[in-house]
C-alpha positions in Angstrom: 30.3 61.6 -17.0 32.2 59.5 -14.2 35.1 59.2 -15.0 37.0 55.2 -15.1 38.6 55.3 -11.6 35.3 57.1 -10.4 33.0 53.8 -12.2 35.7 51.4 -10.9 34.9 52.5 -7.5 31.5 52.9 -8.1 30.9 49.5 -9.2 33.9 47.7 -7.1 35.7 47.0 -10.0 39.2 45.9 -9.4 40.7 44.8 -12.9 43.5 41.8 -13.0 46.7 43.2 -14.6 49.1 40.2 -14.8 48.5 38.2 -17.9 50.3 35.3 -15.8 48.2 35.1 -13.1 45.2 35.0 -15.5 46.3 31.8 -16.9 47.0 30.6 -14.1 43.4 31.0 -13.0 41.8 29.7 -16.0 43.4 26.5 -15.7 42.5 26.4 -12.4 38.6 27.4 -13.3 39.2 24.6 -16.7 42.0 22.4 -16.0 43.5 20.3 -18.8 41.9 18.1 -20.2 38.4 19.9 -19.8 36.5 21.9 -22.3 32.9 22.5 -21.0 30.2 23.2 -23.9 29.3 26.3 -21.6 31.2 28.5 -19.7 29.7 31.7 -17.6 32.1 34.8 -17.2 31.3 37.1 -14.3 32.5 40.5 -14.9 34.6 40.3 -18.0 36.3 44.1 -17.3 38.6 44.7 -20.0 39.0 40.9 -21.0 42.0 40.0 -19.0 40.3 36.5 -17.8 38.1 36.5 -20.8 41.1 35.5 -23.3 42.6 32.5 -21.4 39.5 31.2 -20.6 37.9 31.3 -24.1 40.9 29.4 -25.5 39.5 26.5 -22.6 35.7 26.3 -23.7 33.4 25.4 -26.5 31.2 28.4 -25.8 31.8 31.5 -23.3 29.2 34.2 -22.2 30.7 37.1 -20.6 28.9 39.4 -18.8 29.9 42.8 -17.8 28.1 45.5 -16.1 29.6 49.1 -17.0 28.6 49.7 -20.1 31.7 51.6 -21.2 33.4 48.5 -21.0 31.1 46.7 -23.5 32.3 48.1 -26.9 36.6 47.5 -26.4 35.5 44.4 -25.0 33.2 42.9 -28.1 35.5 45.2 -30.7 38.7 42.6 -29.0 36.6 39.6 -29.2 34.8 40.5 -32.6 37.0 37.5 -34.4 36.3 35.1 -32.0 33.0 33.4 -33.1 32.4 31.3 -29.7 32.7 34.1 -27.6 29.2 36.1 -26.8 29.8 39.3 -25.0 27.0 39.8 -22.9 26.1 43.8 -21.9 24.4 43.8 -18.1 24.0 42.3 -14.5 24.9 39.0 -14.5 22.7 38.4 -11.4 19.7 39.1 -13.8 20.9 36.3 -15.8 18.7 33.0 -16.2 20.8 29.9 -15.5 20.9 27.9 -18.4 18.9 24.5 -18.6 22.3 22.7 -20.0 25.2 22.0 -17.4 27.2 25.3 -17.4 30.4 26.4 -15.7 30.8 29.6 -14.1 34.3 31.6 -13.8 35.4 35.9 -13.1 36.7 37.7 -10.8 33.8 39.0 -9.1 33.4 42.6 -7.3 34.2 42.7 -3.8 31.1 44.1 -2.8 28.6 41.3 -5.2 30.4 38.4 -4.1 27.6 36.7 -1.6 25.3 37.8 -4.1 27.2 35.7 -7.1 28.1 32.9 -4.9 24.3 32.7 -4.0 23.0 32.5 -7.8 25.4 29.8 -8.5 24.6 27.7 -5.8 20.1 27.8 -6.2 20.8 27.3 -10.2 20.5 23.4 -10.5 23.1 23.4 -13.8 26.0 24.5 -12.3 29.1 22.2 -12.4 31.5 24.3 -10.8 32.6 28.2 -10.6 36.0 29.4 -10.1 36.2 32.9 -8.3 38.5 35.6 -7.3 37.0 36.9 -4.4 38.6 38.5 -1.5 41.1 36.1 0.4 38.9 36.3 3.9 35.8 36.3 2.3 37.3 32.3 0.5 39.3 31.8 3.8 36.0 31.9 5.6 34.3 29.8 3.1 36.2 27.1 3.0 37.2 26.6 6.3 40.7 27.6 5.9 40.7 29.6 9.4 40.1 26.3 11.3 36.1 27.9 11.3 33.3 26.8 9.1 30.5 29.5 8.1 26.8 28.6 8.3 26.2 28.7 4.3 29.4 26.4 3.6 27.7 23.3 5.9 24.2 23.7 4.8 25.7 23.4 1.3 28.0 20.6 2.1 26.0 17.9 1.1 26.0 19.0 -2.2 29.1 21.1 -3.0 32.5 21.0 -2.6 34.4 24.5 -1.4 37.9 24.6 -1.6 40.4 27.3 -1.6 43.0 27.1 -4.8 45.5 29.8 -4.2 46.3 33.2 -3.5 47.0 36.4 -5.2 48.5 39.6 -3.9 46.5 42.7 -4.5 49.2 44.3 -6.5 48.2 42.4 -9.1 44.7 44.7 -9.6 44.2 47.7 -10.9 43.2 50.1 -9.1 45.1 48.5 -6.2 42.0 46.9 -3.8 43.4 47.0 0.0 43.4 43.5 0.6 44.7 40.3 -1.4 42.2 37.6 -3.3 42.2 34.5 -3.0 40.6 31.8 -5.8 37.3 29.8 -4.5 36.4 26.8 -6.4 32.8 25.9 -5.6 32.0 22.3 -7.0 28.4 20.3 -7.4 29.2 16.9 -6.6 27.9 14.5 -9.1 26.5 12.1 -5.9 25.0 13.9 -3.1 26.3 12.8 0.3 22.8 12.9 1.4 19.6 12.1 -0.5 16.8 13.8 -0.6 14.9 12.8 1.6 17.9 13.1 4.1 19.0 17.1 3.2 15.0 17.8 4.0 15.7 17.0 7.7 19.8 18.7 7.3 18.6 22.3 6.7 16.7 22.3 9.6 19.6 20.5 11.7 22.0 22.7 11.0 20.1 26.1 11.3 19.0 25.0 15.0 23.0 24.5 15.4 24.0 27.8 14.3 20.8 29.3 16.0 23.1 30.7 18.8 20.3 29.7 21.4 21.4 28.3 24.4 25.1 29.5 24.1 27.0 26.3 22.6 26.4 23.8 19.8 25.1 21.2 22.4 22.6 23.3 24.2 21.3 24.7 20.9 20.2 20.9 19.7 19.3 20.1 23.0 16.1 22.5 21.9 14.6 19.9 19.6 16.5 16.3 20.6 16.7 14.4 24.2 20.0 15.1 25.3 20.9 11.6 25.3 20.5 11.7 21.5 22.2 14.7 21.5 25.4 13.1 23.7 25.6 9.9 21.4 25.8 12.4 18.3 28.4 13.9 19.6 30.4 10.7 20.9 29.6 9.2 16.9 31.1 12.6 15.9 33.9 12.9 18.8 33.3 16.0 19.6 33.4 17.5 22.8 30.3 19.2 24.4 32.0 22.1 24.6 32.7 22.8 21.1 32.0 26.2 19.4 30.2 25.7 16.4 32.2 27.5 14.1 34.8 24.7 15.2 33.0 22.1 13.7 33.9 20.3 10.3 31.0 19.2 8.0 32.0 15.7 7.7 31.1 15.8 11.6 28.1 17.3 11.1 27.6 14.4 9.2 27.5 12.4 11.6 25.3 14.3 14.1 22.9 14.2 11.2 23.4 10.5 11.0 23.0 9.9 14.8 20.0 13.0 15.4 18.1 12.2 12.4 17.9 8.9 12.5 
């Protein structure tokens, strides 16, 4: 049998230690005021996040993966009704038809693969991680840089970096800090429908690489007298690297491109 530091490893399981940092988090997953019907743990551990956050919600599911955890965990939440402890992957989990809220602190390594559930399942409010700090960083643009994923999502969600927390509060110790990622559906769309069908494309031809800059790349599939106006409407310069630009300018490159 593997033993707990051998699992922790195993499954990139880094627990949170300090009880203030956990309430810290869940106000910032459910601030006051807010009690969602529905609330989505991801990797409950030993319960640390699980406590605060239940006292915030009508109804928590909290999933955990090793299932050694699974009996301290239900035995500590056995008297509190609203709380379902949930034994398994919570990647195999069906999003619920009802808006939901989603909330952990999420292995390392299964990150992407979280973040990527939340955003395809179409009842998701918001989800509140603690991921590592680069991997947020990156997301949210916090290097002066924006990632691929976080523009062709723009339109429709909201990524913003809440705070930091220094890796000494995890046990086992990870090797880098975490930071907490606040993914948010916003309740209007900046584009319609009909509009995002023509962004996807649009911004995968931008990040495409081809031609070595931003300009050259949407030069492939507009005159590059469109492609000029764009960036004048946007003020950016033609040189610009790609990671450099902001969504709300590719906003306008949309506007100007698909118009």
């Amino acid at each position: 049998m593997a033993r707990p530091t051998q699992r922790a490893r195993t499954l990139s399981q880094n627990f949170l230690a300090d009880r203030a940092t956990a309430e810290r988090f869940a106000r910032l997953a459910v601030p006051d005021g807010v009690r969602p019907p529905l609330l989505l743990e991801v990797g409950a551990g030993k319960g640390a996040l699980t406590e605060p956050l239940a006292r915030r919600c009508r109804e928590l599911h909290a999933y955990e993966i090793d299932p050694h955890l699974v009996p301290a965990l239900r035995a500590r939440f056995a008297r509190t009704p609203h709380v379902r402890v949930v034994a398994g992957d919570f990647l195999a989990a069906r999003p619920p038809h009802t808006p939901f809220h989603v909330a952990g602190n999420v292995p390392f390594s299964r990150t992407a693969a979280v973040v990527d559930w939340c955003l395809k399942a179409p009842g998701l409010t918001d989800a509140t991680f603690l991921t590592q700090l680069e991997y947020a960083r990156k997301r949210t643009g916090d290097y002066g840089r924006w990632s691929r994923l976080t523009v062709l999502t723009w339109p429709r969600h909201d990524w913003r970096l809440l705070g930091r927390v220094g890796r000494h509060g995890f046990r086992p110790v990870p090797r880098v800090d975490a930071g907490v990622l606040r993914i948010e559906r916003r309740r209007t769309p900046l584009l319609d429908a009909a509009a995002y069908r023509s962004w996807r494309p649009l911004v995968e031809l931008g990040f495409s690489g081809v031609g070595g800059s931003l300009h050259a790349s949407l030069r492939r599939a507009h005159p590059r007298r469109r492609v000029d106006a764009a960036f004048r409407a946007a003020c950016l310069d033609a040189g610009v690297l790609v990671g450099e630009v902001a969504p709300q300018r590719w906003l306008r490159l949309h506007e100007v491109l698909a118009a």
